[in-house]
C-alpha positions in Angstrom: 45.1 -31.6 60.3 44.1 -29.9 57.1 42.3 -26.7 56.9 40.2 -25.9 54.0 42.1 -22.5 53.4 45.4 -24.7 53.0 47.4 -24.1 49.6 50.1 -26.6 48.5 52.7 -25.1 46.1 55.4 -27.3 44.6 58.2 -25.4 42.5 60.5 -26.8 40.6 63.6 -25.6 39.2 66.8 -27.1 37.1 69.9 -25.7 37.3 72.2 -24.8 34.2 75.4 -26.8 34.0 77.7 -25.6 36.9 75.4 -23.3 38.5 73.7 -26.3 40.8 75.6 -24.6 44.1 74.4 -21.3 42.6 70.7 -22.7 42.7 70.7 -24.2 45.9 72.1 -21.0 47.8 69.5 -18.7 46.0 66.7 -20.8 47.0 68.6 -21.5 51.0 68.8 -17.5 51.0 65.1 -17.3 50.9 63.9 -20.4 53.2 64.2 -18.4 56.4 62.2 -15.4 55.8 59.8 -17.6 53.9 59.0 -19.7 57.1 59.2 -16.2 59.0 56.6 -14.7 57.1 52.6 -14.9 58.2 50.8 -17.5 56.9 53.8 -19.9 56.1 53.2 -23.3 58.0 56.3 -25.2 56.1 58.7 -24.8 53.6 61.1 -27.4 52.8 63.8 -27.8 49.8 64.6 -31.1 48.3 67.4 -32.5 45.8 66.6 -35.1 43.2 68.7 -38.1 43.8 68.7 -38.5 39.8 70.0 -35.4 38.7 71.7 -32.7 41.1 71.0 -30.0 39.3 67.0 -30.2 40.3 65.5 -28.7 43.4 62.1 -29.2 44.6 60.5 -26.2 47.0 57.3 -27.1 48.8 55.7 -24.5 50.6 52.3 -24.9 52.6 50.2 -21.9 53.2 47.6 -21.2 55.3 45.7 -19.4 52.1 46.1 -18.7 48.6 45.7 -14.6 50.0 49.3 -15.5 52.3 50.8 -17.2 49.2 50.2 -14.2 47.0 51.5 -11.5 49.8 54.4 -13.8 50.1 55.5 -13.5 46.2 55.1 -9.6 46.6 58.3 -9.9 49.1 62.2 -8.5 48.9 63.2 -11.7 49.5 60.9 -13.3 46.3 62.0 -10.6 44.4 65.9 -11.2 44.9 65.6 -14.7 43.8 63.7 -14.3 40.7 66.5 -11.7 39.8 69.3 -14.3 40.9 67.6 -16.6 39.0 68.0 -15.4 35.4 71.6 -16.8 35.2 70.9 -19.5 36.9 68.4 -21.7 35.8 68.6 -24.1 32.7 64.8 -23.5 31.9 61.4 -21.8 33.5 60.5 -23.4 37.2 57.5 -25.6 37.2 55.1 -23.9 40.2 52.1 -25.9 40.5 49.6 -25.2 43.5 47.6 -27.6 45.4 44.6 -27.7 47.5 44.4 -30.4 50.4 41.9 -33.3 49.5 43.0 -36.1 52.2 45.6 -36.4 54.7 46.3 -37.4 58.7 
């Protein structure tokens, strides 16, 4: 069930032209110590059917406060500087608050 302190996020990033494998383990690197950290209640990475070199990151927070601490981390860090080679254009990153769910 929802809480009202629970954040949505939903990142995505497109990979340049041969650096799809390079993409996926930068963002695999960082999906344990994501779920590890406080706060985290999911994290899950997704591949477009249509076009490999897209990945989708949703990550659920239990606040925007756990969200923010999280982007502060080593591990966030490291991929935004693995990601400067990477990626074929800036990540979309939209958050989300909770309106209806089961």
């Amino acid at each position: 069930m929802a809480r009202k302190s629970d954040l949505i996020v939903i990142a995505t990033a497109k990979a340049k032209a041969g650096k799809e494998k390079d993409l996926e383990r930068a963002l695999r690197d960082v999906a344990k110590p994501t779920r590890a950290q406080p706060g985290s209640v999911a994290f899950s990475l997704f591949r477009s059917t249509e076009n490999p070199a897209i990945i989708v990151g949703f990550e659920r927070w239990e606040s925007t406060k756990a969200h923010d601490k999280h982007l502060q981390g080593a591990h966030v860090q490291k991929l935004m500087a693995a990601m400067a080679d990477v990626l074929a254009e800036p990540p979309q990153i939209i958050s989300y608050e909770v309106l209806d769910e089961e």
